[in-house]
C-alpha positions in Angstrom: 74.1 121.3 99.7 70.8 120.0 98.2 69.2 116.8 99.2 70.3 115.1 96.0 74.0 115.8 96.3 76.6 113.4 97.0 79.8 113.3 98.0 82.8 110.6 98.0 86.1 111.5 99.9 88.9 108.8 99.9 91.2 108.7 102.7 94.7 107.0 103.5 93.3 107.0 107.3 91.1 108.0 109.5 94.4 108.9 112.2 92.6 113.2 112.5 88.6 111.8 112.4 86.4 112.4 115.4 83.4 109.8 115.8 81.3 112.7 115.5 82.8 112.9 112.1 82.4 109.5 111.1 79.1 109.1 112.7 77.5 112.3 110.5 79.1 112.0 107.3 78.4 108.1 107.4 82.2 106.9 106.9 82.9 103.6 105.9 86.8 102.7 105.9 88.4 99.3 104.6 92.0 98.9 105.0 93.6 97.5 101.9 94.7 94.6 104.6 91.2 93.8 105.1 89.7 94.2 102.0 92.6 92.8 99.0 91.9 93.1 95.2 91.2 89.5 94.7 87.7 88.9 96.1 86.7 92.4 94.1 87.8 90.3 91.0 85.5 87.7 91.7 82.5 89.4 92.7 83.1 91.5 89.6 82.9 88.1 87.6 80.1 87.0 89.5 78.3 89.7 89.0 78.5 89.9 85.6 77.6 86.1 85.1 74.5 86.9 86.9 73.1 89.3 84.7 74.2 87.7 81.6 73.1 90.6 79.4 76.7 90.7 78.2 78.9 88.1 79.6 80.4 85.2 77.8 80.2 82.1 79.8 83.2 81.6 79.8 84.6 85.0 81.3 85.0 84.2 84.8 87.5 81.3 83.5 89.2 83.7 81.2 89.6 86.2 83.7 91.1 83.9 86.3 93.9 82.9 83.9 94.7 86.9 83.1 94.6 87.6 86.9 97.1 85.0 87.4 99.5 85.7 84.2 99.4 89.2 84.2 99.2 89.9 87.8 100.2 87.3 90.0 102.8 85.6 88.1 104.4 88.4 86.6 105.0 90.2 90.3 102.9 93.3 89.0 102.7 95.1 92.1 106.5 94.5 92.8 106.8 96.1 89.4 105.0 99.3 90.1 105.8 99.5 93.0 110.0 99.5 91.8 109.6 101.2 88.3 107.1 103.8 88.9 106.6 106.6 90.9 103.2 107.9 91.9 102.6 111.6 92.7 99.9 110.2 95.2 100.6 106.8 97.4 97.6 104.2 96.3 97.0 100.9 97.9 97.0 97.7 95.6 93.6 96.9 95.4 93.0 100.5 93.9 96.1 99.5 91.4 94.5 96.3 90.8 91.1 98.0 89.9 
């Protein structure tokens, strides 16, 4: 591969990797019990208020009150999680995202 080639693999695990394996190909793995969709929410919203090239002020409020109807309230996950089948297992926070 040339210098200027990147690559992204997402795993379910890391059960089969060596340390050799992570050490080289610079693996970082988050489990979706460490790392849950809310605070990706936020830092999304934050984000966006600091560069203010495109953000309402108002945005981080709105979006609080969506996460909460839409997800939270209405039991999302336990709705995908009983009414659809997924070819490929995914964690919530990639749901969420």
């Amino acid at each position: 591969m040339s210098d200027n080639t990147k690559m992204v693999f997402e795993v379910e695990n890391l059960n089969n990797a060596s340390p050799a394996t992570v050490s080289r190909c610079g693996i970082i793995f988050v489990s979706p019990t460490d790392l849950f969709w809310r605070p990706l929410i936020k830092t999304w919203c934050r984000d966006r208020t600091e560069d203010k090239t495109q953000c309402n002020p108002d945005e981080t409020a709105w979006c609080d009150e969506f996460t909460e109807k839409y997800i939270v309230k209405a039991d999302l996950q336990l709705i995908l999680n009983r009414d659809y089948h997924y070819v490929m297992p995914l964690p919530e926070v990639v749901r969420i995202t």
